[in-house]
N, C-alpha and C positions, 0 to 999 in steps of 0.2 A: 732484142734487149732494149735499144732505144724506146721502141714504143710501149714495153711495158713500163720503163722509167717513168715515159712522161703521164700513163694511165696512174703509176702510183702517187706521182706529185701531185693530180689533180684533185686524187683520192683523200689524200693526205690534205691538201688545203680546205675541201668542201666539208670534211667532217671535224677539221679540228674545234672548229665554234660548240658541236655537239656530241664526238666524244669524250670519256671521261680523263683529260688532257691532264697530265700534271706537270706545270709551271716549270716547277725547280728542277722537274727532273723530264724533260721532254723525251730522252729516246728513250721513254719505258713504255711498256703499255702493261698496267694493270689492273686487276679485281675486272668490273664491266666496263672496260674500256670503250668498249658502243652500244651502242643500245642492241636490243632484238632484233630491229628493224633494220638497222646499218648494216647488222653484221651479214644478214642478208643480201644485203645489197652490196656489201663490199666482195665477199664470196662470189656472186652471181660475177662480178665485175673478174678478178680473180679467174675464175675459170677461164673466160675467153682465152687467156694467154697461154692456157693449155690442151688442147686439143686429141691431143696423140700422147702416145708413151716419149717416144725422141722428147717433144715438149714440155711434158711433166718432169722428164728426168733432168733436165735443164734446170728447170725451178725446183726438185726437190735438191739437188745440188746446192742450189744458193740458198735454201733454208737452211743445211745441214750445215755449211760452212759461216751463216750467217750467226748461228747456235753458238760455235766453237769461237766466233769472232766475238758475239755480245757475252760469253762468260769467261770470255780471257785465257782460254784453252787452246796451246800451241797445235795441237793434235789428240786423237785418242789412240794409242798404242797399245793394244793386248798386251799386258806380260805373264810371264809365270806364278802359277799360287804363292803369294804372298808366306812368309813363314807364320802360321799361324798359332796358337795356345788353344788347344780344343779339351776340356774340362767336365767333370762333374755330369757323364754320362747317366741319362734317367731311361730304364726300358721300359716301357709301358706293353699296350697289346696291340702289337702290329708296326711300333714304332718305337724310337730311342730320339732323345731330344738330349741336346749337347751345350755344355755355354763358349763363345771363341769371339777371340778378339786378335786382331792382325794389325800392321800398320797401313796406311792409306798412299801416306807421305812424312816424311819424318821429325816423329814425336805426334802424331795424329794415329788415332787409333779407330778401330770400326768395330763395334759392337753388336753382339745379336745370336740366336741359336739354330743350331745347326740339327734336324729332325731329317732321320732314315727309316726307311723301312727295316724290321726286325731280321728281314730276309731278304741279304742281297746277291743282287748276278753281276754280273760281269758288266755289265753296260747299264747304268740309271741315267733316265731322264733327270736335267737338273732344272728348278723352278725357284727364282728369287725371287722373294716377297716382299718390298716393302712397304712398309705402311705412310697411315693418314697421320694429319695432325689429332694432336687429343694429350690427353692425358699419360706419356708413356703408352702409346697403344701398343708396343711389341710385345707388353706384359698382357693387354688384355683379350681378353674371349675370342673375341673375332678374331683375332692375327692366330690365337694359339688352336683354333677350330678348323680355319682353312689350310697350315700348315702340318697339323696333325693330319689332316685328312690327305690332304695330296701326297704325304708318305705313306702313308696306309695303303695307298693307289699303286705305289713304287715309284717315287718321286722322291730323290732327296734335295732335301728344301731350304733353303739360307732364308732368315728372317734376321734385317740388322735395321739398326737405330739413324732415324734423323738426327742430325748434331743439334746437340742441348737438349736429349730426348734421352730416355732410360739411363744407359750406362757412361753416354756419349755426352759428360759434362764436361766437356775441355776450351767449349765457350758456349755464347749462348745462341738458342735456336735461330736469330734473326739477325745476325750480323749481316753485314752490308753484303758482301761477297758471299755467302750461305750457298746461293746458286753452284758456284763455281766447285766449292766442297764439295757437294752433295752429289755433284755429275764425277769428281775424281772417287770418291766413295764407291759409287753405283758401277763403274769401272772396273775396281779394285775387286767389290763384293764378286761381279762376274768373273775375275781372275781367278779369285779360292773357290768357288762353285768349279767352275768347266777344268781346271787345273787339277781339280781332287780325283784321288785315285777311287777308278769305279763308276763315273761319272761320265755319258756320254756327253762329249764337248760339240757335237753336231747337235744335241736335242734339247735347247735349252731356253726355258719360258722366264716372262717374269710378268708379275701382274700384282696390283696395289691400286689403294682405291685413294680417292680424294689428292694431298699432295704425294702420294704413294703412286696415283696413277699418273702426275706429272713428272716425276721419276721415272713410270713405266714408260711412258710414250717416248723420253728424253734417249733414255738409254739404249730402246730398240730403235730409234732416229741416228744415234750416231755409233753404235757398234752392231757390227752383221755378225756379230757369233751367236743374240737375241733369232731364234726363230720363229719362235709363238710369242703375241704379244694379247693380253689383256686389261687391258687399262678403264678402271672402275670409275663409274659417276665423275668424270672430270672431263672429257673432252668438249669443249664447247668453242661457239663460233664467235661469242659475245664476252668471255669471262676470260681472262685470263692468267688465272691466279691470284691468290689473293696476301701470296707470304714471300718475303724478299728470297725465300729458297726454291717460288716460280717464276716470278717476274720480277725479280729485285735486280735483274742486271740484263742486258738492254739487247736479248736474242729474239724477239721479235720488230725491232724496228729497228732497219740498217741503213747505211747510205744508196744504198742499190735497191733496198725493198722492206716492204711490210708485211708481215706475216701472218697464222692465228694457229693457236692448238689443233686443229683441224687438221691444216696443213700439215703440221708436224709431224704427228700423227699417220698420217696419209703417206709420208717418205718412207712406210714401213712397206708399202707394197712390192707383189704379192703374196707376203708373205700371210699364213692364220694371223688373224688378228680380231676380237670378241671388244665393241663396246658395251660394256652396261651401263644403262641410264637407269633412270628415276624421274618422276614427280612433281619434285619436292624443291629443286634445285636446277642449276644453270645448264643441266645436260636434256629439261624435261619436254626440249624440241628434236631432240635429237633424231627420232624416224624418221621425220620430214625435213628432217635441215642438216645435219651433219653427217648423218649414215647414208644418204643417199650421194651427199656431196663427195665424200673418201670412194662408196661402192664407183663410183663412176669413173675416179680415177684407177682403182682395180678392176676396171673394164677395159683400160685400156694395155691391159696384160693376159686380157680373155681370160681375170680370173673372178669376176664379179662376186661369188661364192665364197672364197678366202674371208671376206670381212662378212661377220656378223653384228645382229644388234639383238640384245634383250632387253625391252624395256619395260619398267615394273610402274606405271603412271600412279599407283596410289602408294608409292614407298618416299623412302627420305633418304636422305645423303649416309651412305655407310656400307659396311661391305657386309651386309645381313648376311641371315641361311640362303634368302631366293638369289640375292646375286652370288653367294658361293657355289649354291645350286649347277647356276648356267656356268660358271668359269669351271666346275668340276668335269662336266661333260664336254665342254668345248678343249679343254688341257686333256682329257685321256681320248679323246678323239684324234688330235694331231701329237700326242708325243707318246702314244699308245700304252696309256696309263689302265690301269684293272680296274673298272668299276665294280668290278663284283665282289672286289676286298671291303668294299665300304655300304653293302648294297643288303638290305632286310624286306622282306616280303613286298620285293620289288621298289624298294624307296630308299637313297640314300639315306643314309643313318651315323650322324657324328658320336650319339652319344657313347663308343668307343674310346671315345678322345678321354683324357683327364686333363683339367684345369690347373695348371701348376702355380706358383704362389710366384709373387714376383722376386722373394728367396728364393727359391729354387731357378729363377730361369736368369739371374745379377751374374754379371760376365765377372765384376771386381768385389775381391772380399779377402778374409783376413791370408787366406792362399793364396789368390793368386791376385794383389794389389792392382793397380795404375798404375805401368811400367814407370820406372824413374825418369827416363827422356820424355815423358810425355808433356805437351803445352799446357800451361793455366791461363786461361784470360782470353777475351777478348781480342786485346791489341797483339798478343804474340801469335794468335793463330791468324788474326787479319797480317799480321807482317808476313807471315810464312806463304799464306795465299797469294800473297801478292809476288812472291817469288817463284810460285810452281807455274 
């Protein structure tokens, strides 16, 4: 431990002239915090100090507890499904989409819908979803196309809201602590998921793309009930979030060590685990930089094969049909999902799905209101955080 100390001080001194250092707020590290080149070379550095599995699991230890320290999180404690409000059931063909809203922490609410297959057994795979930043994207296409469809599969599927996103207006998206929310959220969503009746709590994915895959990576890093992970156009060695609910609070850079999504990412071994890259965006080194750097540490579990990579060089940031594509066959490969429910003369086929209105899929309305303990503002959810 000493010497990787003193390798990280060294680290830390020699690049702070040149990476994207911010002043007022030193232990962060966000957006392109180094460049291309550093983060190479910080990585390349990085690795020596892990060599074997004994090794890695050393340092993925002190990444996972460095996570819990920089977002102010006592611990993660599995609990029971949350008492939830599940509403306004829609059947479609092959699937039923639900609207439901639970508490997180009290007077915080979690928002989002809840999509099964029409026909259930006794034991379903469950797969949380969340998404990227955008416009309300719970409401849109992409979220309601890959969750229609992975229930179609026999996946039942939780799709819930970034705070100050869709339903989930009880502050706004960028509060200072957002981080810390957003990981008791992600938590929570896995509690009513693996908790729900029908539901195998041993088979359980999550995958999201952009800060949805910073979510993804965050949650299968620090709960092992996560067994399949896919996390979309986001892992990179050089970026490291660019919204105070990735990098807004200070779990990459500790007193003991420095981190990257990489790493993070990588404490998921060996468990499946699917990057998809792109292009267009901070993930578009990713065959030669970041997928070989994770494979190598699931080599040293002789599972090299666990982690894959699809990478689509002439796409853009987002979670298209091709990257819903690869997550569709990489999630009924390990959680032994039916492709052949979603499957037309040999090619998946979403147009099955229906596009529902963003009426139709609004957790709060003249029935079922924003419970009356719920927070407004800002400053009363920032107090409450600062108490959990």
């Amino acid at each position: 431990m000493k010497t990787f100390a003193l390798t990280f001080t060294l680290l830390s001194s020699s690049l702070m002239g040149v990476a994207q250092f911010n002043p007022e707020k030193p232990d962060l590290c966000q957006r392109n915090f180094f460049t291309e080149p550093q983060a190479r070379e910080v990585h390349a550095e990085w690795a020596k100090s892990y060599t074997n599995k004994a090794e890695w699991e050393k340092r993925a230890d002190l990444i996972k507890k460095g996570i819990l320290d920089g977002a102010e999180i006592k611990h993660i404690k599995p609990g029971p499904a949350p008492k939830a409000t599940i509403h306004s059931k829609k059947t479609m063909d092959g699937y039923t989409v639900e609207n439901v809203y639970f508490e997180s922490a009290p007077g915080i609410y979690v928002t989002g819908n809840l999509y099964k297959p029409t026909l259930l057994k006794s034991k379903q795979p469950g797969i949380l979803c969340p998404h990227g930043h955008g416009n309300d994207p719970r409401f849109g296409e992409a979220t309601q196309q890959r969750c229609a469809t992975l229930a179609r599969m026999g996946a039942v599927v939780f799709a819930w809201d970034m705070i100050g996103m869709g339903d989930s207006k009880q502050c706004e998206h960028k509060i200072e602590k957002g981080l810390k929310l957003q990981i008791i959220n992600s938590v929570k969503a896995l509690d009513f998921l693996s908790g729900m009746l029908g539901v195998d709590k041993n088979n359980i994915a999550v995958t999201g793309e952009s800060g949805g895959g910073t979510q993804t990576f965050l949650l299968s890093a620090l709960d092992n009930r996560v067994k399949v992970s896919v996390p979309v156009v986001m892992v990179s060695g050089h970026f490291f979030g660019g919204c105070t609910c990735e990098s807004g609070m200070a779990i990459h850079k500790r007193p003991t060590h420095q981190t990257s999504n990489v790493e993070i990412a990588a404490t998921f071994a060996p468990k499946p685990m699917l990057l998809v890259s792109d292009g267009d965006d901070w993930t578009k080194h990713t065959p030669e930089f970041e997928y070989p750097h994770i494979q190598r540490i699931y080599s040293f579990y002789n599972a090299p094969k666990m982690v894959e990579n699809v990478h689509l060089p002439d796409e853009k940031h987002d979670y298209g049909p091709s990257k819903r594509l690869a997550a569709y066959h990489f999630l009924a490969k390990h959680l032994g999902l039916d492709l052949a429910k979603v499957t037309t003369d040999g090619k998946i086929d979403e147009s099955g799905n229906k596009v529902l209105s963003r009426n139709e899929l609004s957790v709060f309305n003249d029935q079922y209101p924003l419970p009356a303990n719920a927070l407004k503002g800002d400053d009363k959810v920032s107090t409450l955080i600062n108490q959990l």
